[in-house]
C-alpha positions, 0 to 999 in steps of 0.5 A: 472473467466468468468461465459459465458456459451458454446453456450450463445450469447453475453451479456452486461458484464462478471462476472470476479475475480479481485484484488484490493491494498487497504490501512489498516488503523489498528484502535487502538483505538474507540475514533474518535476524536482522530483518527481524530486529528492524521489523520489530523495532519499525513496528513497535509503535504501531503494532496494530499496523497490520491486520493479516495484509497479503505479502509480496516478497521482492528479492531484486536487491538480492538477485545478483548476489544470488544469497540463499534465503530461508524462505520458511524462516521469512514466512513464520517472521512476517506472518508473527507480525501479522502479514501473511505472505503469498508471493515472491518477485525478482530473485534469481532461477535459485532463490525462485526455486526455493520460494516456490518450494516454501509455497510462495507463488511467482509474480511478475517482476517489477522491470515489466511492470514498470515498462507495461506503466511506461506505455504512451497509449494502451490498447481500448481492449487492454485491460487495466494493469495493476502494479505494485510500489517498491517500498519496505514493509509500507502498505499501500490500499489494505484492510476491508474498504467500508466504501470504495467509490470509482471516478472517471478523470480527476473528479473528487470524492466528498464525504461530510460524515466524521471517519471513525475508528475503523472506518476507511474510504478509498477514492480510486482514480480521484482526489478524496475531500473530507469536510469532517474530523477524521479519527485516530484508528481511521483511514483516508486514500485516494489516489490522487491528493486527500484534504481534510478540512478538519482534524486529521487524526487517523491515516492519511494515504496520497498517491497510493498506486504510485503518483509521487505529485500526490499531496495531504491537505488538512486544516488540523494536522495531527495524524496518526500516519501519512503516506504518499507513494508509499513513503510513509511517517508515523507518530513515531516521529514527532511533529514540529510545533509549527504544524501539529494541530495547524493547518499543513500540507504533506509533500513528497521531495525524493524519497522524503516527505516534507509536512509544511504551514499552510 
């Protein structure tokens, strides 16, 4: 919301809301040096797989244990792999305390967003909510959107142009259709279901604010990445025969993600 006043002259800046996708990094355990080694070890084939993103510290898994965490420690970890944290959810009175104090700010906590998500009808004049997936160390919409396009209902974006590296398109609200070859270092989300009729090389994110039904479509699959509702694969894991460079389809069962022949 913009805080001009009627009749106010010109000023250097406005006031505005704004929302932001940030990566949930849900803490499970306060030992670091732990955490450093699995971060490390998670990212090594990827290192490039975040650019500077925003930090959402969730600490729900730790909460009843009320485990003191070293919040400064955590910061310099996860910033030494290009994150930037700037947020911290569902500790305890303490563990709150100390984030606040190491300059992390307090947001809301995942239980009422979740009850806020829940609601049948909301209010015309509610403004939209906007909730944040809990997964570990998994991005959901980041970087800068070279094109971003807002469609009402279950319309499809299209795009017919070859994505290259760097490039990224975000169908908001949609399903996004990719009739061209999408490059390594390139990046498709929607979130609703993404198909690409054409190599599949880059990242491919479905469902990114959280639709478990979401799919990955592509007529070639050999990508880079693909996610859906935050559960992600890399090529650190190897696609079988059956599928790498054939037509595919990528699913969600649980918390794992199925890559099946079309």
């Amino acid at each position: 919301m913009s805080m001009d006043s009627p009749g106010a002259t010109r000023t250097s800046f406005e006031l505005k809301s704004a929302s932001l996708p940030l990566v949930a990094v849900l803490l499970k355990t306060a030992d670091l040096a732990q955490v450093a080694a699995e971060l490390t070890a998670r990212l090594a084939a990827d290192p490039g797989f975040f650019d500077n993103d925003p930090v959402l510290i969730d600490l729900a898994a730790l909460r009843e244990s009320d485990a003191a965490v070293d919040f400064a420690a955590l910061g310099a970890l996860l910033r030494q792999h290009r994150t930037q944290p700037v947020a911290v959810r569902g500790g305890s009175l303490a563990q709150m305390a100390a984030a606040h104090a190491a300059g992390l700010v307090a947001a809301p906590d995942a239980s009422a967003a979740r009850e806020r998500g829940a609601s049948a009808v909301a209010p015309a004049s509610a403004a939209p909510q906007t909730s944040v997936r809990e997964v570990e160390v998994v991005r959901e919409v980041v970087r800068e959107v070279v094109r971003e396009v807002p469609v009402p209902g279950a319309a499809a974006v299209v795009i017919d142009k070859p994505l290259r590296s760097g490039q990224q398109v975000y169908a908001r609200g949609a399903d996004l259709v990719v009739l061209s070859v999408v490059s390594f270092g390139a990046e498709v989300i929607a979130d609703g279901n993404v198909h690409v009729y054409a190599p599949l090389r880059g990242r491919a994110i479905a469902g990114a604010r959280g639709n478990t039904e979401a799919r990955i479509f592509s007529t070639c699959m050999e990508p880079q990445l693909v996610s859906i509702a935050g559960i992600y694969r890399t090529t650190e894991t190897a696609l079988p025969a059956q599928v790498l460079g054939k037509p595919a389809q990528v699913r969600l069962e649980g918390e794992k993600l199925l890559i099946e022949p079309l």
